[in-house]
N, C-alpha and C positions, 0 to 999 in steps of 0.2 A: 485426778486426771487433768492434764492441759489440757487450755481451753483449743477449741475445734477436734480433739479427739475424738475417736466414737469407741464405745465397747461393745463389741460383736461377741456372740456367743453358737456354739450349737451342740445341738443333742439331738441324740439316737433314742427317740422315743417309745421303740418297741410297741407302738398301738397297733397290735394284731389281734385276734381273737386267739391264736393258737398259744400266746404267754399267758398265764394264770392274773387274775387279779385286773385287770385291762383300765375299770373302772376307777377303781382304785391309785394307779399309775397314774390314771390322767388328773385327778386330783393333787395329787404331787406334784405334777408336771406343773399345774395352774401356781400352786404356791410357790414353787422353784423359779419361774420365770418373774411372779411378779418381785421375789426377793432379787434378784440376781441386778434387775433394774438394767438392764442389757439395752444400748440401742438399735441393736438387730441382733434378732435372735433366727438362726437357722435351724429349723427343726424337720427330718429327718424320720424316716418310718412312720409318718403321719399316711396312711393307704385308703383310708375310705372319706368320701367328700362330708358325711356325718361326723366325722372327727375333727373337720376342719370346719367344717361351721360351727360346731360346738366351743373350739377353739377361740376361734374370731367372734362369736356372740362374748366367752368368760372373759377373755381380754381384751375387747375392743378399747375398752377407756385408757387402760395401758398400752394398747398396741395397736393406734386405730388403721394403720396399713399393712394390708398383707395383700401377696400374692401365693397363687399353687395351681397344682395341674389342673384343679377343680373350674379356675376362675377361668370364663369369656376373657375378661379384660380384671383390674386390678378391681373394681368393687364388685362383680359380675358372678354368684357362686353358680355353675351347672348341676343341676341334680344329677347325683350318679352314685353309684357304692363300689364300681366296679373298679380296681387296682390301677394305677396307673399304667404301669408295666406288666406286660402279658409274657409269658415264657418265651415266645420268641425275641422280645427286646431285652429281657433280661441274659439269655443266653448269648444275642450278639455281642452285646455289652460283656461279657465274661468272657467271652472270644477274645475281642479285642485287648481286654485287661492282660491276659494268659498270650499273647501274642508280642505285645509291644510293652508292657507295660511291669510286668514282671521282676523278682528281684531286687526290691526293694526293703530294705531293712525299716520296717516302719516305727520302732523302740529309739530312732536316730532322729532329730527333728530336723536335717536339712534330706532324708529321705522322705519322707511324708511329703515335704515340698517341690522335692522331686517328682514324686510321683504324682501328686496333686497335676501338676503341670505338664506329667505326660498324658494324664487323662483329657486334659482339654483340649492339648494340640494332637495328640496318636487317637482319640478316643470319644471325640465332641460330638459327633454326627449320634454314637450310640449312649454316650451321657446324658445328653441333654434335658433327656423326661425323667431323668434319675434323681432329679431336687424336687423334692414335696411343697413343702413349705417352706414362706419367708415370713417374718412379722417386722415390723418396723416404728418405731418409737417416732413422734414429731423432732423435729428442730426443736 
């Protein structure tokens, strides 16, 4: 990698109770990130704030900044278990997706960028609590 590069990563972590094995995943999860050696890793379907401190306590030495819905502020975690997203902000959010944002060939990789970018600007107001987690490697 050139120097001042950074390598970003994310994953769809599936940490739900309703996929089989949860435990197990997240053990993967831990050896995969710290193999991947990512300077920010975006992860995704992280839903209860116990997964995400679990998270932040196995990686911290690797990944000592994070942010997520969970945190007051960036070192700040709230106690909570409860999903970020309640059925009605997910539903707006899928309004708006099915309204403006539609149509897109996502197997095409300047679609995906496409529609990346129409979710921010067509879809921001109902995105925005839709990113879980961030981790973040030092300088």
């Amino acid at each position: 990698m050139a120097q001042g590069e950074k390598k970003v990563i994310t994953f769809n972590t599936a940490l739900q109770f309703s996929i089989p094995l949860k435990d197990v995943r997240r053990r993967f999860l831990l050896r995969g990130l710290e193999a991947l050696s990512a300077d920010v890793a975006c992860l995704q379907e992280v839903y209860n704030a116990s997964d995400i401190a679990f998270l932040m306590l196995s990686l911290g030495k690797t990944y000592p900044y994070s942010f997520s819905f969970a945190h007051d502020t960036v070192t700040k975690l709230k106690a909570t278990e409860e999903p970020p997203c309640n059925r009605q902000k997910i539903t707006e959010f899928l309004g708006c997706v099915s309204s403006h944002c539609s149509g897109f060939n996502t197997s095409v990789h300047e679609d995906r960028v496409s529609l990346l970018l129409c979710l921010q600007t067509m879809c921001a107001t109902q995105s925005r609590k839709m990113l879980f987690f961030i981790v973040c490697r030092p300088e």
